[in-house]
C-alpha positions in Angstrom: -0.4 27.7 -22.7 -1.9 24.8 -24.6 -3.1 21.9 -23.1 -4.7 18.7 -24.8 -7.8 17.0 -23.1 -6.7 13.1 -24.0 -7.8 9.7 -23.2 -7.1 6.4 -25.4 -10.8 5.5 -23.8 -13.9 7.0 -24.7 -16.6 7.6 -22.6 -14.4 9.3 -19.9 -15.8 12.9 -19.8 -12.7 14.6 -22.1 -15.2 17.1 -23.6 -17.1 17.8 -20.4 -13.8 18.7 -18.8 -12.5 20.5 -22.0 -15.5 22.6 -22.1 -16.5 23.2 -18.3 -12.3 24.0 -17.8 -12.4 26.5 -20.1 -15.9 28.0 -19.4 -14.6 28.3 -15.6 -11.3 29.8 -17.1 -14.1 32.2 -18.9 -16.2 33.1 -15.5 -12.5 34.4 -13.9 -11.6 36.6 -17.1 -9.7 34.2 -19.2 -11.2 33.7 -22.5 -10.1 30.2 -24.0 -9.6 28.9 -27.0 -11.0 25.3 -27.8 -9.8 22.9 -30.3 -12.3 20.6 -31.0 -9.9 17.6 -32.7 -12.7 15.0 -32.5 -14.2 13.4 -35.7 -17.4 12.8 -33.7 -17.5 16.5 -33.2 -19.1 16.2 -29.4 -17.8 19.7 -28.4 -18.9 21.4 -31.8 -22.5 19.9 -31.5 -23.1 21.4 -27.6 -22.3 24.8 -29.2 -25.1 24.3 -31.5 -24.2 26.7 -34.4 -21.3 25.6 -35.2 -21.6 22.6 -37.1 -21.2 23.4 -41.0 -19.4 22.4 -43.9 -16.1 20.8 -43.8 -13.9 23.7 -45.2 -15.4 26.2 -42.1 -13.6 23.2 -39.6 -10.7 22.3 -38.2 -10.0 19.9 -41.4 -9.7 22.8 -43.3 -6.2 23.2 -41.6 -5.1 19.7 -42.6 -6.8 20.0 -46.4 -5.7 23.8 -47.0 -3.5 25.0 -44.4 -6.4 27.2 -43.7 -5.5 29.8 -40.9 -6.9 28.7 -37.5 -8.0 32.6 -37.0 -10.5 32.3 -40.3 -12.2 28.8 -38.6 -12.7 30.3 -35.1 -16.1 30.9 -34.0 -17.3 32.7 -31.0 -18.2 30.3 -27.6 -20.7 33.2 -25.5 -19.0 33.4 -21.5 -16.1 31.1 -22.7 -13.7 32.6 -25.5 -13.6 30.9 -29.2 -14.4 27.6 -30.6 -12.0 25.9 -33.6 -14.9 23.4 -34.9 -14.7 19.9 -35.8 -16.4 17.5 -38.9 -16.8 14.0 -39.7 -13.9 14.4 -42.6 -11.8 14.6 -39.6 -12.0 10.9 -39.4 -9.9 10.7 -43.0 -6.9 12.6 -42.0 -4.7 9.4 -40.9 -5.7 7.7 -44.6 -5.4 11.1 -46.7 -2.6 13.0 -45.4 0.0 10.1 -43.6 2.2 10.9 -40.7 4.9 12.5 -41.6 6.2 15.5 -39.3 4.7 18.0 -41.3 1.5 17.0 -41.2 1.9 15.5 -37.4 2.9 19.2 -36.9 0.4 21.0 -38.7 -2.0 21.8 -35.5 1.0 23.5 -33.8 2.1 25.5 -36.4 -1.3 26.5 -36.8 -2.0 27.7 -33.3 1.7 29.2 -33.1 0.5 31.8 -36.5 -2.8 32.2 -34.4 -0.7 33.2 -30.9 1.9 35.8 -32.6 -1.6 37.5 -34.3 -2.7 37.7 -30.5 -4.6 35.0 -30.0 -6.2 33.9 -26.5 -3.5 32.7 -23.8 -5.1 29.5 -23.0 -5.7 26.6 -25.4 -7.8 23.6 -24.4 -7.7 20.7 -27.3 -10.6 18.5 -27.3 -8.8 15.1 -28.4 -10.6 11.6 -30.3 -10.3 8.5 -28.2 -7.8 6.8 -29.7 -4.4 7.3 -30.9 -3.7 8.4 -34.4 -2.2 11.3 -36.5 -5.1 13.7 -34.7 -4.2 12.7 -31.3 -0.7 12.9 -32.1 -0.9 16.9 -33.7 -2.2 17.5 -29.8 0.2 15.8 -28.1 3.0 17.9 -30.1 1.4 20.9 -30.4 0.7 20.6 -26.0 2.6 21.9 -23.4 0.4 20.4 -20.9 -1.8 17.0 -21.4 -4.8 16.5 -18.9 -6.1 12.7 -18.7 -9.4 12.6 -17.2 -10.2 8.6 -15.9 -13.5 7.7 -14.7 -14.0 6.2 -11.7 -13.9 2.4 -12.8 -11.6 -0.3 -13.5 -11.2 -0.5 -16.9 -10.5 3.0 -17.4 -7.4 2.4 -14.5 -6.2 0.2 -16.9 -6.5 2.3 -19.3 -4.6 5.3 -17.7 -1.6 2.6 -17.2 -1.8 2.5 -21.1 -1.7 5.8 -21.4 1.2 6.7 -19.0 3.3 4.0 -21.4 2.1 6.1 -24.5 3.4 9.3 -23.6 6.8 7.9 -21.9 7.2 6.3 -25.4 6.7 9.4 -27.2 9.2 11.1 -25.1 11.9 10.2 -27.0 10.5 11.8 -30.2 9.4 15.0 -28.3 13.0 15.3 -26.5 10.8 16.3 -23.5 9.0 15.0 -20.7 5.3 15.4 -21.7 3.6 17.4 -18.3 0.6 15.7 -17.4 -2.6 15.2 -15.0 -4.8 12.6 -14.2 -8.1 13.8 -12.9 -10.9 11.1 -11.6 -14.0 11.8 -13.0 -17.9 10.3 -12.8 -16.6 10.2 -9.2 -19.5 8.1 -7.2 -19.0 8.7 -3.3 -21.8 5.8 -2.7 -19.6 3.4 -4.2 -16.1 1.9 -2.4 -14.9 1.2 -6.0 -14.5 5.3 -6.6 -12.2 5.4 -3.3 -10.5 1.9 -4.5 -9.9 3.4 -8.2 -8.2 7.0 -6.3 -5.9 4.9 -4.0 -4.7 2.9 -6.6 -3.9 5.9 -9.1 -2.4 7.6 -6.4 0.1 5.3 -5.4 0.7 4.8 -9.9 0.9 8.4 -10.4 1.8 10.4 -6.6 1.6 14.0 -7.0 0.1 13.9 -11.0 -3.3 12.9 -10.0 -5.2 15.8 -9.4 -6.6 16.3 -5.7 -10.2 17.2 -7.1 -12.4 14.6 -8.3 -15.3 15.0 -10.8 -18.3 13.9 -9.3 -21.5 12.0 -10.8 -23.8 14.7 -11.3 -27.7 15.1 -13.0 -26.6 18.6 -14.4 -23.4 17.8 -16.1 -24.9 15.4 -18.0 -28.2 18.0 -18.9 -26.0 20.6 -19.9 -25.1 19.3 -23.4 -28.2 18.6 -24.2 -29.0 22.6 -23.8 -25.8 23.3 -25.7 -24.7 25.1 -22.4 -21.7 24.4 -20.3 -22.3 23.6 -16.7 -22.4 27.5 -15.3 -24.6 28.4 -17.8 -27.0 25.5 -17.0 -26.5 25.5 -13.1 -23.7 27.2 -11.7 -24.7 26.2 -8.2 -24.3 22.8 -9.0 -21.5 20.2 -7.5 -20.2 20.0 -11.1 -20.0 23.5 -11.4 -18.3 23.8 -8.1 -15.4 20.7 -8.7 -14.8 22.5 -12.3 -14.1 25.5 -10.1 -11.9 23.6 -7.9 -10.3 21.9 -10.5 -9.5 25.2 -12.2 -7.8 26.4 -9.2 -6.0 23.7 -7.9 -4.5 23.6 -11.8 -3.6 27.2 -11.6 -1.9 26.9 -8.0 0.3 24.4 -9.9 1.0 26.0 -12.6 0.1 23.6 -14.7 -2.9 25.9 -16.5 
């Protein structure tokens, strides 16, 4: 199962979720595989060893068609990390957009499946929406939209429910998504406003858990530790827990 981490808005907690998902996917047994798809390379820097020259990162696939298994590098308590670089940012300009190259991420993690590859693929995507963003959305079965609990990122979730209907077309499929609130703020009546209002957009496709505001998911990174590393007694540790399970009661992970 692959499923790609996306948001046309930064600043929305995709590589928190990415990371703590599959790091509570790693805590029940289930080693993950992250693709960090992100020229700003946020997931690759919390590792902390995994930054390096552009050929050892994922732009080697685009540059090289370099197999995804000789770029993987090993996440402790999670599974593997595929790395990102700042070249990442030169793949719209260098490469285009035609279908090979839109495809090349999903062809690369099919050749890394059938050599027995983890089950679970989690794909760290940029913030906007270009030939990188794109590769995830093809290469996804799932897509997972995290919104933060404000109102320019509800707008924003509208924009992005009219991307991927437009893209159905294209896909010949009807692209299986989430929404799940995050920076979730109980103090504030705008955090319940922002969940009403999504509900009644997107019913049953907003995810009952809500990420909540929390001093030790934002430490974390900084430690280059995912939140159960850091604190697993924490309330983010505990939501990424629930969010894991309400995801797998669904099916949807």
């Amino acid at each position: 199962m692959r499923m790609a981490v996306f948001n046309q808005k930064g600043g929305v907690g995709k590589t928190t979720t990415a990371l703590n998902l599959a790091a509570a996917l790693g805590r029940n047994s289930a080693p993950t595989l992250m693709v960090d798809l992100d020229p700003q390379a946020h997931l690759t820097a919390i590792h902390g060893k995994a930054l390096g020259e552009a050929h050892n990162s994922v732009f080697a696939l685009y540059q090289d068609n370099r197999p995804l298994e000789e770029l993987a590098v090993i996440w402790d308590g999670v599974g593997r990390l595929i790395p990102a670089h700042a070249e990442l940012i030169k793949v719209d300009s260098i490469f285009g957009k035609g279908p090979a190259i839109l495809n090349r991420l999903s062809a690369g993690l099919q050749a890394l499946e059938l050599a027995g590859g983890e089950a679970t693929t989690l794909i760290d995507c940029c913030p906007f929406l270009g030939v990188l963003s794109l590769n995830a959305i093809f290469a996804a079965d799932r897509i997972l939209v995290p919104v933060s609990s404000d109102y320019l990122s509800l707008r924003g979730a509208l924009q992005i429910e009219h991307t991927l209907k437009a893209l159905e077309p294209v896909l010949k499929r009807r692209i299986e998504r989430r929404y799940l609130l995050t920076r979730f703020d109980r103090r504030r009546k705008m955090s319940f406003d922002i969940q009403v209002r999504l509900s009644a957009q997107f019913g049953a496709e907003l995810c009952e858990t809500v990420i909540s505001e929390n001093v030790a998911l934002a430490e974390a990174p900084a430690l280059s530790r995912d939140i159960f590393a850091h604190n697993p007694g924490s309330r983010g540790a505990h939501d990424y827990l629930a969010l894991m399970a309400e995801l797998q009661a669904a099916r949807f992970l």
